[in-house]
Structure formats: structure tokens, C-alpha cells
C-alpha positions in Angstrom: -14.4 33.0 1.6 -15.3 33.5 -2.0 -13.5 36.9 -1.9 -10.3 36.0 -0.7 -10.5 33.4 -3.1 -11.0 35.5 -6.0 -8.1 37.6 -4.2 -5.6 34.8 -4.4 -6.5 33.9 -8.1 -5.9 37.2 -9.3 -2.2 37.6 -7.7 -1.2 33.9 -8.9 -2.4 35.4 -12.4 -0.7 38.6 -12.2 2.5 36.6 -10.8 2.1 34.2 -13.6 1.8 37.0 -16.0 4.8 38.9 -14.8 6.7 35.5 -14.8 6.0 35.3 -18.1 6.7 38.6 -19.5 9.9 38.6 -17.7 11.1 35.4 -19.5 9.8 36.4 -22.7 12.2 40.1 -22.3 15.0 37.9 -21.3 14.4 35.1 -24.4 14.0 38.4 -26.8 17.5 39.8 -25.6 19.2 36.6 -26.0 18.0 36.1 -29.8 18.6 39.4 -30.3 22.4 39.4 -29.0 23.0 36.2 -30.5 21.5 37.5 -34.2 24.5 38.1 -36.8 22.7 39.9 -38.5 21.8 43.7 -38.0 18.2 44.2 -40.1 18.8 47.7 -39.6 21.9 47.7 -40.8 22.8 49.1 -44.4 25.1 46.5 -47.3 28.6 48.9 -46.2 27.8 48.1 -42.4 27.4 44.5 -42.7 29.9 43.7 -45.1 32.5 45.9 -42.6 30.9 43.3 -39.9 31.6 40.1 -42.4 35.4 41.5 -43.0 36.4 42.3 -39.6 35.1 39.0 -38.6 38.3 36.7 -38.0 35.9 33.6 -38.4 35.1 34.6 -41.9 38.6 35.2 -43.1 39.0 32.0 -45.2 36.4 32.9 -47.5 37.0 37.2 -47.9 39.0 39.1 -46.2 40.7 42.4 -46.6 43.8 42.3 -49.3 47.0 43.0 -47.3 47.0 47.1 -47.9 43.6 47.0 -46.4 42.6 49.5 -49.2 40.7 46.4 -51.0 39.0 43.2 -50.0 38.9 40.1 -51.5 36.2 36.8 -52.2 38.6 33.6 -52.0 35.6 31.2 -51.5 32.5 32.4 -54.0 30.8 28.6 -52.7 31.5 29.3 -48.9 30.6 32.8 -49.2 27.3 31.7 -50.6 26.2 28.5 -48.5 27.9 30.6 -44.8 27.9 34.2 -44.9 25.1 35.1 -47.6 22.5 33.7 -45.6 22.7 34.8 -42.5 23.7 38.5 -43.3 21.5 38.9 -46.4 18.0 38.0 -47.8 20.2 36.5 -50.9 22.1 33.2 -51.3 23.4 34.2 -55.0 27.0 35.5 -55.3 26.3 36.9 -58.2 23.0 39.4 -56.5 25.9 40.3 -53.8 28.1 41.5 -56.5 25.1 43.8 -58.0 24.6 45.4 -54.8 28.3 45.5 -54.2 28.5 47.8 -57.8 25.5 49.0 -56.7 26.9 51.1 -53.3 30.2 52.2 -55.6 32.8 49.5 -55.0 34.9 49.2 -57.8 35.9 45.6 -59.5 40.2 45.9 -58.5 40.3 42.3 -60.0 39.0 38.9 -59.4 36.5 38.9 -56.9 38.3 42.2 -55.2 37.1 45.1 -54.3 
């Protein structure tokens, strides 16, 4: 009686455990698909993610040619986009690494 016992507690574990895991690869795929931003992805990927995003095209957007872009909201850019695509909230550390991959200043705030 013992045995089958035993038996019985070590499949409700394993069940359990597999439960578990399962929920835990499903949570991990959700956060992950729902994450706007790429970690692996480099400054030129993410800001082509920011600019073809419709959502964010009150605060930069491409200029009408679609050679340039353009920063109409520096505050908006900084307090909604900044933080979830970068590890910065500072417009002005977002313009150094803008320089910094070989975007040149067109005018104002555009690139």
C-alpha cells in the first residue's frame, strides 16, 4: 500500500510539474510577443520600428519624401517612446546616439 502510494505522489508531482512548466512557456511567449521593445535589436532597427509605427506618428514621423524623419513632440517622445524602446528617457542622449550611427541634422529635430 505504501508503494502505490509513493506511485501516485510522484505522477501528481510530475503532472504538477509539467502543469507548471507549461504555463510558465505560455506566460514567457505572451510577454515576449507583447514586448515593444527588441533588446537585441540595434538603434537603426528600433527607430525603423518607432517610425513605421502609425501609433507614434504624432510625435516623429517620416517627412513627406520619406528621405528624412522628423521629432514634432521632443516631450512625448521622451515621457512614450524613449522608455519603452531605450534604456534612456533624455531627448538629448537620443540625439547623441542618433549622430552617433551617422544621421545627419536636415534641420529642427530632422533627420
Amino acid at each position: 500500500m505504501q508503494t502505490k502510494m509513493s506511485s501516485n505522489k510522484s505522477e501528481k508531482v510530475a503532472s504538477d510539474v509539467n502543469e507548471y512548466s507549461s504555463q510558465n512557456d505560455t506566460l514567457a511567449a505572451v510577454s515576449t510577443s507583447n514586448s515593444k521593445e527588441n533588446p537585441n535589436k540595434s538603434f537603426p532597427g528600433k527607430l525603423h520600428s518607432i517610425l513605421t509605427d502609425e501609433k507614434w506618428h504624432h510625435i516623429i514621423t517620416f517627412t513627406g519624401d520619406g528621405r528624412s524623419w522628423k521629432v514634432l513632440d521632443k516631450k512625448l517622445l521622451e515621457t512614450e517612446i524613449l522608455p519603452i524602446y531605450f534604456r534612456t528617457k533624455k531627448y538629448i542622449s537620443f540625439t547623441r546616439n542618433v549622430v552617433g550611427w551617422g544621421f545627419r541634422r536636415e534641420g529642427k529635430a530632422q533627420y
